[in-house]
C-alpha positions as CSV (number, residue, x, y, z in Angstrom):
1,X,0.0,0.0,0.0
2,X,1.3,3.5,-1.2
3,X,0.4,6.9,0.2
4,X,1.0,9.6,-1.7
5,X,-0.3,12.9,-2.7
6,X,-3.1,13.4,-5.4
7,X,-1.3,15.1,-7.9
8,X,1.0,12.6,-7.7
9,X,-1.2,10.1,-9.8
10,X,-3.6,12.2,-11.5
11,X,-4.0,15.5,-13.0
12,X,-6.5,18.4,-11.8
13,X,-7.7,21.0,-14.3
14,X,-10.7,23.1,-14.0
15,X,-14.0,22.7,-15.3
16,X,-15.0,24.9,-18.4
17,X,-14.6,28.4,-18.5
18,X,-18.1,30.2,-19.6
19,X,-18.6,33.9,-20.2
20,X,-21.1,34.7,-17.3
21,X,-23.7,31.7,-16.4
22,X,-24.3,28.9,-18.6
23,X,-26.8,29.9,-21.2
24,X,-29.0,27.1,-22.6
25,X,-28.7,26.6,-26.5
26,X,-30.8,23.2,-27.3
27,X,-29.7,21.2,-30.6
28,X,-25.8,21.9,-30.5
29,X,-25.5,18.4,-28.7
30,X,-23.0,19.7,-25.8
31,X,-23.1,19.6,-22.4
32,X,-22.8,21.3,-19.3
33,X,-22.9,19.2,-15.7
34,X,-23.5,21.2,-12.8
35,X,-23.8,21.1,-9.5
36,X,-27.4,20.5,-10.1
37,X,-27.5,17.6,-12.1
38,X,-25.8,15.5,-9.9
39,X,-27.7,12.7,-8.1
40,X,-27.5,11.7,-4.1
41,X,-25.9,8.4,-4.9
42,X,-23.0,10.7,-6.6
43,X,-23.8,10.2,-10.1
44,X,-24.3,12.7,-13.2
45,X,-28.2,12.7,-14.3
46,X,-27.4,13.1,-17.7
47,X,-31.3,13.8,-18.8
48,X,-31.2,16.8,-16.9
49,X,-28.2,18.6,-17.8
50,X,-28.4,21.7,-20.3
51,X,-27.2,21.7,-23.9
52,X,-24.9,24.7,-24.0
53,X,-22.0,26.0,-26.5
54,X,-19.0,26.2,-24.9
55,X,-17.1,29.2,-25.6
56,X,-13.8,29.9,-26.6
57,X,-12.0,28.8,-29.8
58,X,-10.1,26.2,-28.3
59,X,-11.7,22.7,-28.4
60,X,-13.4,22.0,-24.7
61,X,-12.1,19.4,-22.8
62,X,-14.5,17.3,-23.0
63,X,-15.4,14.7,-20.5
64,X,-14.4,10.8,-20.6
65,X,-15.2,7.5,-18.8
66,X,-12.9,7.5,-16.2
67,X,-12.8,11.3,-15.1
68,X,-13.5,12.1,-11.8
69,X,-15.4,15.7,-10.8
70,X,-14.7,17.6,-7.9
71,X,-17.1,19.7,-6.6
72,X,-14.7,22.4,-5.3
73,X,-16.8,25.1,-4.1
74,X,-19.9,25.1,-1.7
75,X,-20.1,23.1,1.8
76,X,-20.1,19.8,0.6
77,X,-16.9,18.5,-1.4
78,X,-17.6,15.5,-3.2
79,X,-16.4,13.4,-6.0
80,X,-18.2,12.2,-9.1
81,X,-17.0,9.1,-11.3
82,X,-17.8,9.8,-15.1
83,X,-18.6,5.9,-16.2
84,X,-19.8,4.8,-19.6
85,X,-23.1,5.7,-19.0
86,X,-21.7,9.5,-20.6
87,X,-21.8,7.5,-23.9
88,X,-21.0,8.9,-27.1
89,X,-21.7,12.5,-25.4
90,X,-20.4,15.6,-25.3
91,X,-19.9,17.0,-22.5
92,X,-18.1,19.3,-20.4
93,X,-17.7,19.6,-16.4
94,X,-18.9,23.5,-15.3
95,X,-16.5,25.8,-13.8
96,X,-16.9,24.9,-10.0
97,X,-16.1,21.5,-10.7
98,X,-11.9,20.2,-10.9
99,X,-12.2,17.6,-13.4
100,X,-9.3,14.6,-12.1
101,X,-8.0,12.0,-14.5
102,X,-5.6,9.3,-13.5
103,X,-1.9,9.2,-14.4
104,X,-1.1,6.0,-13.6
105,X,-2.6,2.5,-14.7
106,X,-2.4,1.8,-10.6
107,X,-5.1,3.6,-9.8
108,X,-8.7,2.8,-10.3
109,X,-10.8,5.9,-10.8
110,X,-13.8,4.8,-8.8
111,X,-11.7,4.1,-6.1
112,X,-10.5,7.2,-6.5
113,X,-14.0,9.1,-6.0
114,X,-15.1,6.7,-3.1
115,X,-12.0,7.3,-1.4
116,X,-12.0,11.6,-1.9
117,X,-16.4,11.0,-0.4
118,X,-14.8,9.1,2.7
119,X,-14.4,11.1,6.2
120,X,-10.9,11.3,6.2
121,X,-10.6,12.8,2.7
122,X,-13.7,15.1,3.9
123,X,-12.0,15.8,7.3
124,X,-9.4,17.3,5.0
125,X,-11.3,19.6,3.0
126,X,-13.1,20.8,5.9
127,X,-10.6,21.9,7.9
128,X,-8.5,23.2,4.3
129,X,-11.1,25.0,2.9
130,X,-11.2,29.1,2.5
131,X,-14.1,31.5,2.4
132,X,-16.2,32.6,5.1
133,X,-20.2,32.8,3.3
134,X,-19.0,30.5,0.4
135,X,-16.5,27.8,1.2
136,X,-13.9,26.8,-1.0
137,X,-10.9,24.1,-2.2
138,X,-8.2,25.3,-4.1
139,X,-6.6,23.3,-6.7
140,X,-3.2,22.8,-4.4
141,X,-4.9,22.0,-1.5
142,X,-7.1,19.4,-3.6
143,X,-3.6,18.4,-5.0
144,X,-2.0,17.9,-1.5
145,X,-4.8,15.6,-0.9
146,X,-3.6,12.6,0.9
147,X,-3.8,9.5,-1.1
148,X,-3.7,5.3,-0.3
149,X,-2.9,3.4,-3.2
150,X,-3.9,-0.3,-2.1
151,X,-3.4,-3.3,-4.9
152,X,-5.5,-3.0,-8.0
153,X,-7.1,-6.2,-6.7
154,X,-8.1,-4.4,-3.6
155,X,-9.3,-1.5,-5.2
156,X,-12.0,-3.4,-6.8
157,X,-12.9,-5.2,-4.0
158,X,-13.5,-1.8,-2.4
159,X,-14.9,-0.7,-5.6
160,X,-17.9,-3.5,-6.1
161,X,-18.3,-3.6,-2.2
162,X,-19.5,0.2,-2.6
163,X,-21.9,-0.3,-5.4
164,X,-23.6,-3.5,-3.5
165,X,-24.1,-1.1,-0.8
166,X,-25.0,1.9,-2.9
167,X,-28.1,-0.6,-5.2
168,X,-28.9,-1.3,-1.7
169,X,-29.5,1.7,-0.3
170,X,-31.3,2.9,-3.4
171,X,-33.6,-0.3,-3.1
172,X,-34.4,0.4,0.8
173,X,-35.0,4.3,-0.2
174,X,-37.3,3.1,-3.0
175,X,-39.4,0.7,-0.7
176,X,-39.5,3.8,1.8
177,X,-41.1,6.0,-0.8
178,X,-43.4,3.2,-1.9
179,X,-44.5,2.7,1.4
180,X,-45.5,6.3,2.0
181,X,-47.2,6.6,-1.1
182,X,-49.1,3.5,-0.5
183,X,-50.3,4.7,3.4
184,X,-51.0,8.0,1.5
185,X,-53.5,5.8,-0.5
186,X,-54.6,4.5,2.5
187,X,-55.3,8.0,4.2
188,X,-56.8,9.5,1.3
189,X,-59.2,6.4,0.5
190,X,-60.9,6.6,4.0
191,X,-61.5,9.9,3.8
192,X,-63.7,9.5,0.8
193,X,-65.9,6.6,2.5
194,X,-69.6,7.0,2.9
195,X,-70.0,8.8,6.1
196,X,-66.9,10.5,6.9
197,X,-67.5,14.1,6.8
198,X,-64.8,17.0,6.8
199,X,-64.8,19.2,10.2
């Protein structure tokens, strides 16, 4: 097992530069993720993020499977894998985001997200982080990160281990919500029964 720093094994650039907010432009098939298309379970909801155009003359750099988003800015500090579910699409991470990408064939990228969402990664950012209203991570400090490197094999141990509990926790939530809906049901069926007046 290796420790290291983050920018050690994978570089950190910023998300996309845009003049002023991101302005919608629907059918020039590119995209923006922000901080509000981003599920709880850490993923990007791709359905709901904005076709933009980029500015700038430079080509964008767009997003790959692999990449790992940063939230840098805000209270809570999180990381985002990009997986294959990004398809064939182009996209680009907004500016608050650092958008990661590994260096090194020894490190898996999802381990890298669920290890930067763990408390000791978070215990980091919270007690490195600048601003008083709006907090903030800079991209050194992000780069000064401290970093465990376990076996490959290990990593996706870790890896699949996470996403058994993640499908899990989406299940229980969904039975939660199905629940209340169905006693909602309930509630709302007795009230219409023969007799029962409203005070």
């Amino acid at each position: 097992v290796f420790c290291m720093k983050l920018n050690e094994i994978a570089s950190i650039n910023a998300g996309h530069q845009f003049r002023g907010r991101i302005q919608e432009k629907p059918g020039t098939g590119m995209f923006a993720v922000q901080m509000k298309n981003i599920s709880p379970n850490q993923a990007v909801n791709w359905i709901s993020c904005s076709e933009t155009e980029p500015a700038g003359k430079r080509e964008p750099n767009w997003l790959k499977p692999g990449d790992v988003l940063f939230a840098a800015r805000g209270n809570n500090n999180y990381a985002v894998l990009i997986d294959e579910t990004i398809g064939g699409l182009r996209a680009v991470a907004a500016p608050h985001f650092f958008v990661l990408r590994s260096k090194t064939r020894q490190l898996r990228p999802g381990f890298l997200a669920w290890l930067l969402n763990r408390p000791p990664s978070q215990h980091y950012f919270q007690r490195e982080a600048e601003g008083t209203l709006t907090k903030s991570i800079r991209r050194s400090v992000l780069g000064a990160t401290p970093v465990v490197l376990p076996p490959l094999d290990k990593q996706d141990t870790i890896i699949n281990l996470a996403n058994a509990i993640n499908k899990k926790q989406q299940l229980m939530e969904q039975l939660i919500r199905n629940g209340e809906t169905l006693m909602n049901g309930i509630a709302n069926d007795l009230l219409k029964e023969p007799g029962v007046n409203a005070q």
